[in-house]
Every structure is written in structure tokens, then in C-alpha cells.
N, C-alpha and C positions, 0 to 999 in steps of 0.2 A: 276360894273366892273368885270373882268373874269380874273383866274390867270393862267397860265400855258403859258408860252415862247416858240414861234416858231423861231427855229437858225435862224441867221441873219450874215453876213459877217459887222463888225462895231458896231458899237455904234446903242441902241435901239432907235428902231424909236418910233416918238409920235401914239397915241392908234389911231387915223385917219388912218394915213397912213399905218401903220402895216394893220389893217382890208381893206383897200383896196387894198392893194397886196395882197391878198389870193385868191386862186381860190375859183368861186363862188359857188362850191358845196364841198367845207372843211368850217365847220365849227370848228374851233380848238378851242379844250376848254380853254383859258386863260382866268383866271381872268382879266386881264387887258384890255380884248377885249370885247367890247358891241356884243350880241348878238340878234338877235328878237328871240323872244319866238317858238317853235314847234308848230305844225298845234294843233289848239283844238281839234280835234274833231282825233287825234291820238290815234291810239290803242294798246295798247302796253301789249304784252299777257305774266301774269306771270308763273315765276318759279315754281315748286312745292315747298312749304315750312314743315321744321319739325317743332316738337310744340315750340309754344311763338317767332314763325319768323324765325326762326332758318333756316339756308339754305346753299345748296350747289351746286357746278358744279364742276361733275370730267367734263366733256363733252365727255363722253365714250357711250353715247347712239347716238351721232349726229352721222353721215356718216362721215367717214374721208375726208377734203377735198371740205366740204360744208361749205359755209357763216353763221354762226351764227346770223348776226342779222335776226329777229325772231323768233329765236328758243330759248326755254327757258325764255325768259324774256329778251332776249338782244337787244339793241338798236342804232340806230348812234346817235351821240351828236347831240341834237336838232332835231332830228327826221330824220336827213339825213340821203338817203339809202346807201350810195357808203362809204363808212368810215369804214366797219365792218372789220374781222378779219375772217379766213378760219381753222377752225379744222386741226390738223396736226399730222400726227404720226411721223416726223424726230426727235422730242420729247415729251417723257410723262413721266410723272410722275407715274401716273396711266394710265394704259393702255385701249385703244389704243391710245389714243387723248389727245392733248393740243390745244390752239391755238396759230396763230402766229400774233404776232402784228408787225406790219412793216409798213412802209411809210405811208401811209395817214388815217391807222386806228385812229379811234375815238371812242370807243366802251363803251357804257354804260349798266349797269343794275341798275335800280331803287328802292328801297325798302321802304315798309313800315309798319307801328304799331311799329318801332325803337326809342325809346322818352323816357324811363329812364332803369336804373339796369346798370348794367357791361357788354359790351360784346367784345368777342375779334374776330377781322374780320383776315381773315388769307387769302395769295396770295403766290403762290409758283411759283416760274422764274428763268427760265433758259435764260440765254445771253452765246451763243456759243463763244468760242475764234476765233477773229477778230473780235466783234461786233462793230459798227460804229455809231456817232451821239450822239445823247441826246433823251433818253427815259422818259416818263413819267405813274407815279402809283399817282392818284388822286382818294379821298376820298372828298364826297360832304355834308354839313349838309342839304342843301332846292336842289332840282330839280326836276324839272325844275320849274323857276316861274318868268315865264313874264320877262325873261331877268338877274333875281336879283338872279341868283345860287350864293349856297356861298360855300367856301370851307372850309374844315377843315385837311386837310395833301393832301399836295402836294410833293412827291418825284422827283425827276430827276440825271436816270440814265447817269452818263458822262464818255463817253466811253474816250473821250481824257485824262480828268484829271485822269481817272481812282477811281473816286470816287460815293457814290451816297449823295445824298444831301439832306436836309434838305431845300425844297424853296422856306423859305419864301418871298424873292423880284420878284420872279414870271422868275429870268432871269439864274435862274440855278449857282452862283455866290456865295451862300453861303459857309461858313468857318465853318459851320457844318456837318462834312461829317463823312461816314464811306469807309471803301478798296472796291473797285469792287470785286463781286466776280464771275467771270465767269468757264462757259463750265460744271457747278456743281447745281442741283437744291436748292435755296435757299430759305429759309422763310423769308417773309415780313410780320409782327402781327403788329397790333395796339390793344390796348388795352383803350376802350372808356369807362369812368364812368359818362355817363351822369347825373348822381346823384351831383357828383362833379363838372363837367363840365372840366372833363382832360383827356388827351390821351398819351400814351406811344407810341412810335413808334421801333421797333426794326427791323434789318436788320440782317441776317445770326444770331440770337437767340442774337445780342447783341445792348443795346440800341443805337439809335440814338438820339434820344431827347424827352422829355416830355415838354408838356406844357396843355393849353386850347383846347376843343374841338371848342369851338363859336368863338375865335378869335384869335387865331393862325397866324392866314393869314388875314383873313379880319375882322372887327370888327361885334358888331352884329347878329351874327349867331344862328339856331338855336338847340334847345336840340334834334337831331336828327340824327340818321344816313340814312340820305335819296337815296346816289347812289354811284358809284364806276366807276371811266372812266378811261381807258385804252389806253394812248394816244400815239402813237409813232414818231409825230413829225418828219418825214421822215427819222427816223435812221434804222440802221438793225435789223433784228429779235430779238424780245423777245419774246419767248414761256411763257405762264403761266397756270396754271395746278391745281383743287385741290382749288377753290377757296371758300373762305364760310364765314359765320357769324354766330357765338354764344353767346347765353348768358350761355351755359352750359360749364364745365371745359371739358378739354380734351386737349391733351399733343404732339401730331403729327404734327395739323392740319385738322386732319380726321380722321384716324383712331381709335380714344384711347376712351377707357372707355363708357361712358353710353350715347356718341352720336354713336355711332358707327350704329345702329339698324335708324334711321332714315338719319342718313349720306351715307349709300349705299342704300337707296330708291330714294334719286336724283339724276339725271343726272349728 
């Protein structure tokens, strides 16, 4: 089963019918939605990475205004090509470029050798004032594999209630929330100790909730931080900027201390 909720007018439908209303070239990443598996024999070209995995994307090398998926290591969820997300300068964090996830993006990057020690994954977002819909920041422990991705932190930004969530029923609904915070770039850290098997989650440097990395969401999962999809659910822009993974300390997001020297050798 696949978690992540695509808005609906009413009460959720059962997991058949929801997957049959979608159009046939959105694959949205819900857990609650069956997925088939990506072509095998898919290629999918990585990132540069700094030592022990460690990696980053200002996306200041891409052309402003070009499609990211294939470049860098980025991908459509399930291998679909039309879902991707387009480099943007109307915000950055780091300049020139962010990109913008909007309507029908689906947008993954994959990672791997992620399987024990501490690392903290960092995402920096901006939601301009008026933003609209329900967005989604999804962390994955297995993908892709034969349908059975698993999740391990699902976010959803809700532009209505003005909050962002903690989702675990997959339908945007939880009572674990933190304030929106728009038209201001904010950090999103999770903090994974696959040692432990636990993740912190924080939104604008303040927690959101701690629990399990393996079974947070769905049970079973594994010691891994496998990928990162970026889903927007047909709501309005979210830029994101500055995005990375470390097992080393540093204080920013990017810039601070002794990753600094491999953190601006990637895109």
C-alpha cells in the first residue's frame, strides 16, 4: 500500500476507485494507492555525492527554467516522465535557482549505502502568500521495490487549515500539527538514527514529532533512508532549495563548518 492523499471533494474513496480516477500518466505517491513497479531496465543517473553519502542540491548549476528530472539524479515517481518540477529563479535561497513544485509534480531522488549512524536530511521551502491546496514532503525507507515502497515521514502542507502535519493516516487529517509558515524560507530537518531506529522531525527549527523510523507510517520498514519525493498534489507552488543529506554536523543546512568544502562541489 502507498501513503500520501490526493484532495478529494468528500469522504475518501476506497483504494480501487481513488487509483482509477487518476490520470494515467500521474502516478501519485500514496501509500494507500498500489502502484506497478518502474520499467527494469530504468536508468536513473546519480547525484555527485560527498564522503560516506553525503549529498546535496543547491540546483544552481541546472539552466534556470529547465526540467529537472534527469538531471542530477532526479526522477518521476515510478519512472514517469511528465511529473517533474522546472528550476526557478522567482525564488532561491541560493542563487540563482530553486525549483517549483506545483500541480502534477511527483519528483524523486533516490539514495543509497544510507543503512546505519545518525544523519540529518535537510529541505528548505518556501510557500509564497496565497498559496493553495495541500502539499506534500515525503521521505521513503525502500524504493522503489516491486510496488512495496515504504514510508517513513510523510508531511502535508495544508494551505486551508493553515497548518503542516504530521500524516500519519495518509489523508492529511492529523492533530499533530505545527503554524504554516509562509512567503519566508523555512527549514524542514529530520533527524534519522538508524541505529535506534528513530527520526525527529522539525519544521521552522521547532519539533514536530519524534517517533520510529521503520514504522511510523506503515509497519516493517526498512533501516534505510532510500529516497525523498516531492509531491504537490495539484496545489500551488512550493519552491524548495538547498536540499541535502548528512551524517556530518553542520548548523545551516549547508553552509556551516566542515561540510562546507564538499557542500559547494554539488549542484
Amino acid at each position: 500500500m502507498r501513503m500520501k492523499a490526493i484532495s478529494t471533494v468528500g469522504s475518501i474513496l476506497a483504494v480501487g476507485a481513488l487509483f482509477a480516477l487518476q490520470p494515467a500518466n500521474l502516478a501519485a505517491s500514496d501509500f494507500r494507492l498500489a502502484q506497478p513497479p518502474p520499467p527494469a531496465d530504468l536508468a536513473v543517473p546519480e547525484a555527485p555525492e560527498g564522503p560516506s553519502n553525503n549529498w546535496i542540491d543547491h540546483f544552481d548549476t541546472y539552466v534556470t527554467g529547465s526540467e529537472v528530472i534527469g538531471q542530477g539524479g532526479w526522477e518521476g515517481w515510478g519512472g514517469v516522465g511528465t511529473v517533474g518540477a522546472l528550476t526557478s529563479a522567482t525564488q532561491a535561497r541560493s542563487l540563482p535557482n530553486s525549483i517549483d513544485v506545483v500541480g502534477d509534480t511527483d519528483l524523486v531522488h533516490q539514495y543509497s549505502g544510507i543503512t546505519s549512524g545518525t544523519w540529518t536530511y535537510t529541505a528548505w521551502q518556501f510557500l509564497p502568500t496565497g498559496f493553495a491546496g495541500k502539499t506534500y514532503f515525503i521521505l521513503l525507507n525502500a524504493y522503489p521495490t516491486a510496488g512495496n515502497e515504504s514510508w517513513s515521514v510523510q508531511l502535508c502542507f495544508d494551505a486551508t487549515a493553515g497548518v503542516v502535519r504530521d500524516d500519519v493516516a495518509g489523508d492529511c487529517t492529523s492533530a499533530t500539527t505545527r503554524p504554516l509558515v509562509l512567503n519566508q524560507w523555512v527549514e524542514i530537518r529530520v533527524i534519522v538514527n538508524l541505529t535506534a531506529d528513530t527520526a525527529s522531525v522539525f519544521y521552522n527549527d521547532a519539533l514536530l514529532y519524534s517517533g520510529t523510523w521503520t514504522s511510523h507510517l506503515l509497519a516493517g520498514g526498512a533501516l534505510s533512508v532510500a529516497a525523498v519525493d516531492l509531491f504537490a498534489n495539484v496545489a500551488t507552488s512550493a519552491f524548495y532549495d538547498d536540499i541535502s543529506v548528512s551524517d556530518l554536523p553542520f548548523g545551516d543546512g549547508f553552509e556551516g563548518g566542515n561540510t562546507q568544502a564538499w557542500h559547494m562541489t554539488v549542484p
